[in-house]
C-alpha angles and dihedrals in degrees: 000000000000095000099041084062088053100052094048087050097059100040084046088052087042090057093044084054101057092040081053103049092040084061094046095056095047088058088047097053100083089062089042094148094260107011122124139169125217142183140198120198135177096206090192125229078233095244137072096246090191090075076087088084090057084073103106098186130022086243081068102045087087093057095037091048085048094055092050091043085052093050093051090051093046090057087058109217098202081059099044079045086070109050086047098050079051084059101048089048087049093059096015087196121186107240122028125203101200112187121192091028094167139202103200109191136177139212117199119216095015122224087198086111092055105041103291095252086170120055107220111269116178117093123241103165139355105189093200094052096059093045095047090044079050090055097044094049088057078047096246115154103219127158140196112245113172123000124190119198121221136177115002109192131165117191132166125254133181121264113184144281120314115222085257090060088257119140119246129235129200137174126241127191126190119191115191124209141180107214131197111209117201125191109246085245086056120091119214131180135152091061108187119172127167143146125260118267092230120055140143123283113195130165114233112188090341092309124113128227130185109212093216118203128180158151133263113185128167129188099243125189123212113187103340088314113105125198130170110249118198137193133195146148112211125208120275107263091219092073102046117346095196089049096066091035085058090048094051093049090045086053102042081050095059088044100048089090108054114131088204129070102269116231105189129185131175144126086265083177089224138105142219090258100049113120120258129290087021103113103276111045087037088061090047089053096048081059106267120140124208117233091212091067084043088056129123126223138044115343112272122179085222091216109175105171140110136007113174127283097252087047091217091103100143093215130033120287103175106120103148121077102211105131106078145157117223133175138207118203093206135321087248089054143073091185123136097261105220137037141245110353127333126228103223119168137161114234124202098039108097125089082245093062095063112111115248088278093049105262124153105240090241136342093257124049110241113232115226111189120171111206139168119222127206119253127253131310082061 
C-alpha cells in the first residue's frame, strides 16, 4: 500500500512539474534569445481622401472636402482606437509599424479662400495620442520611437449657413505619419526618417499638393540582439505604378547596408502576384523573405485589405494581401532568415474584433508574426 502512494506521489509530483515547467516556458518566450514579435497596422484616416478628385470645378472642392471630413468623423478613431489597442494587448509585440497615423487639424473661420496666411491649428483629432491613451489605459508601456511625416495638406470645406444666409468656410488640415512603436523593454537608437525622392504631384483648385510618402526605421534591441525595423507606406499603384516601384528601390537601397537583420513592415499596396519590379516581388528579389510564406498552420490566403470605406461591412471585405513583414538575413545572403516555425496571423478581421457599434478596427487587418532569428555572423 506503501509503495502504490509513492508511486502516485511522484507521478503526481512528475505531472506538477511539467505543468509547471510548461508554464514556465510560455511566460519565457517572449525572451527566447532571438526571438522577437511585430506588427504592421494601417490604422485608416477613416475616409477615402481620393473622393477629392470627384470635385469637377474649384467651386466644388469645399463640399467635397466636407463630405470626406464627415465620413472620417462618422468611423470614429478614438473607437476604432479601442478595438486596435485590444488587438495590440492580445499579441504585445515588441516593435509596432502604424500607417495613417493622422493629425487632423481645423481652422474657423478659414482664410483658404484668401491665401491661407494661417495653417490650420486646433486639433480635431491625433490619432497617436488616442492610441497610445487607449494602450496605457490597458496598462501597456509603449513608446514612439521614429515618426516620419508625410503629406501636409490644408484645403477648405463647407461649413454651414451663416445667419445672413452666407455659406461658411473652414479650413481642414490633415498631416499624415508612419510611426515605429517600441515596447518600453525594448532599446532603440540610430532613428532616420525621410520622405521618398519620387511622389505625386496633382493640382486641386489651381493649387498644387505633393502626396508625400515616406519611411521611418530604428535599429531596436530585444534582449542583447539587435536588428534594423523599418517602417513605410508606399504610393497606391493605381495612381501611378512606377511611383510606388521607384519608392520601394529607393528604400531597399537605404536599407542594403544595414549591418543588422532587416525586419521590414508597411502597407507596400502590392501583392505576391504583382508583376516585377512592382514593391513586392522587387523586395523579394532584393532577398527579403515573407514571414507569411514562412508561417506555420492551415493554409490561410492572409488578405488584409480592404473593409469598406464607411467600416460598418457586416461581413469581411478584406480580399487583397498587401501589408506584410518581411525579413533579410543579410545583403551578402540568400539564407532563410529565421529559424524553426514562424507564428503569422491577420488581426482585425473576426467578427470579435468589431468595436461596441459594430466598426471594423481599420480598413485594413494588421498582420502580427513571432520569429527567431539566427545570431550574428548571419
Amino acid at each position: 500500500m506503501r509503495q502504490t502512494v509513492k508511486v502516485s506521489l511522484v507521478a503526481a509530483l512528475l505531472v506538477t512539474s511539467a505543468a509547471s515547467w510548461a508554464a514556465a516556458q510560455e511566460r519565457l518566450s517572449d525572451g527566447v534569445l532571438g526571438q522577437v514579435g511585430v506588427v504592421t497596422q494601417n490604422l485608416y484616416i477613416g475616409a477615402d481622401i481620393f473622393r477629392i478628385f470627384d470635385a469637377e470645378t474649384p467651386e466644388d472642392i469645399p463640399f467635397v472636402v466636407a463630405g470626406i471630413l464627415q465620413t472620417a468623423m462618422d468611423t470614429d478613431f478614438p473607437e476604432r482606437a479601442e478595438a486596435l489597442a485590444d488587438q495590440i494587448a492580445s499579441t504585445e509585440p515588441h516593435l509596432i509599424g502604424l500607417q495613417e497615423v493622422s493629425l487632423i487639424r481645423v481652422q474657423s473661420p478659414g482664410d483658404f479662400l484668401i491665401g491661407n496666411p494661417q495653417p490650420a491649428e486646433d486639433v480635431l483629432y491625433d490619432y497617436l495620442d488616442i492610441l497610445l491613451d487607449a494602450l496605457e489605459a490597458r496598462g501597456l508601456d509603449y513608446v514612439v520611437a521614429g515618426v516620419v511625416e508625410n503629406a501636409d495638406i490644408e484645403l477648405p470645406f463647407f461649413a454651414g449657413v451663416g445667419g445672413g444666409g452666407q455659406p461658411l468656410f473652414d479650413d481642414v488640415r490633415l498631416t499624415d505619419h508612419d510611426v515605429i512603436l517600441a515596447r518600453s523593454d525594448v532599446a532603440t537608437a540610430n532613428v532616420v526618417a525621410d520622405n521618398f525622392e519620387i511622389n505625386i504631384e496633382f493640382n486641386i483648385g489651381g493649387v498644387d499638393v505633393v502626396l508625400y510618402r515616406g519611411y521611418v526605421y530604428v535599429d531596436a534591441t530585444v534582449r542583447g540582439r539587435t536588428y534594423r525595423f523599418a517602417n513605410t507606406h508606399l504610393e497606391v499603384a493605381s495612381l501611378v505604378s512606377e511611383v510606388q516601384a521607384a519608392q520601394m528601390f529607393e528604400l531597399v537601397n537605404v536599407l542594403h547596408y544595414s549591418p543588422y537583420p532587416v525586419i521590414l513592415v508597411g502597407d507596400l499596396n502590392s501583392e505576391p502576384t504583382d508583376p516585377f519590379p512592382q514593391p513586392y516581388p522587387l523586395a523579394r528579389a532584393a532577398g527579403y523573405w515573407d514571414m507569411w510564406l514562412e508561417r506555420s498552420g492551415r493554409p490561410d490566403p492572409g488578405y488584409t485589405c480592404c473593409q469598406a470605406e464607411t467600416v460598418d461591412n457586416t461581413l469581411s471585405m478584406l480580399d487583397e494581401r498587401i501589408d506584410h513583414i518581411l525579413v533579410r538575413r543579410s545583403r551578402a545572403l540568400r539564407l532563410r532568415p529565421v529559424r524553426g516555425p514562424v507564428r503569422s496571423e491577420v488581426l482585425g478581421d473576426e467578427e470579435r474584433d468589431k468595436t461596441i457599434s459594430g466598426l471594423w478596427p481599420s480598413d485594413h487587418g494588421g498582420v502580427y508574426s513571432r520569429m527567431l532569428i539566427p545570431a550574428l555572423p548571419f
